[in-house]
N, C-alpha and C positions, 0 to 999 in steps of 0.2 A: 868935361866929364872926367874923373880920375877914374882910372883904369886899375882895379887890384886882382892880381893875378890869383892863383893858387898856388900854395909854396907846400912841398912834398917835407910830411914830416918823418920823412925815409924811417917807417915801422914798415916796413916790408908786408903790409898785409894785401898789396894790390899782386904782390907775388908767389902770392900762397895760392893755393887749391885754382890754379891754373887749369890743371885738369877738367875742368867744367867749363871750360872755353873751347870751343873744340878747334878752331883755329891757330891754339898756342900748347896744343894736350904734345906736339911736338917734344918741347921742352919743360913736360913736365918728369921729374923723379916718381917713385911711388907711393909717397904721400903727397903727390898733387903739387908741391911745390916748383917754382923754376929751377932749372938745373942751374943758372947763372945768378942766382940769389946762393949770397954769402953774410950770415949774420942778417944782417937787414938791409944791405945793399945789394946793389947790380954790380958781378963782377966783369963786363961789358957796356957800363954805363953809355960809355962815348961810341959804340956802335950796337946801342939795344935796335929789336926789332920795332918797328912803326906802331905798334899798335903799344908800346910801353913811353910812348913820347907823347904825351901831353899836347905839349905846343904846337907839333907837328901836325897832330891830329886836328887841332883846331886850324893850325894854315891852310891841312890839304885838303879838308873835309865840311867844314863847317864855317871858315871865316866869310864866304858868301851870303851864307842864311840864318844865321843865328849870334847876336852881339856878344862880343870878347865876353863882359860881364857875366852875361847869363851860361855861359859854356862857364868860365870858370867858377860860379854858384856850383853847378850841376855836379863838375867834377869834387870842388868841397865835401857837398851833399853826399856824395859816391865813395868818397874817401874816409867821411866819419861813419858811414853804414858799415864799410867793411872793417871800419876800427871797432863797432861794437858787434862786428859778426852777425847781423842781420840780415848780409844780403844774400837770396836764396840763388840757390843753384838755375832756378829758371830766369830769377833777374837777369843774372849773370850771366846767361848763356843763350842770350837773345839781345842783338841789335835792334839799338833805338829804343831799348826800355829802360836805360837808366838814364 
């Protein structure tokens, strides 16, 4: 089976309106955005929090129950909703619904 990961097309949109997460409202500004989002990067990349890491999410969380493949679909799927701004505030602010 080839294995095709999700490759981050660092547009910063998974770091915008944070605030609707209520687990990471921590580090949001007051337009919602991450306080460690610079341009459209992580200015903490190499020590972001867990829940901004992908792979990690997938080793600690889901590599038991759910195939590499379909987790990195999901996240694609999740990444091009929030590139055209469609994903609602309730998507987003509820585990296990995206």
């Amino acid at each position: 089976m080839t294995m095709t990961k999700w490759k981050c097309k660092q547009c910063g949109q998974c770091c915008r309106h944070i605030d609707t997460v209520p687990s990471m409202r921590r580090f949001a500004r007051e337009d919602g955005s991450c306080i460690f989002l610079r341009g459209n990067l992580c200015s903490i990349y190499d020590r972001r929090p867990l829940v901004c890491n992908v792979a990690a999410i997938y080793e600690k969380f889901f590599k038991d129950t759910v195939p590499e493949d379909e987790f990195y679909e999901k996240t694609a799927q999740a990444c091009a909703e929030l590139q055209k701004g469609i994903v609602s505030e309730h998507e987003h602010s509820e585990p296990g619904k995206h």
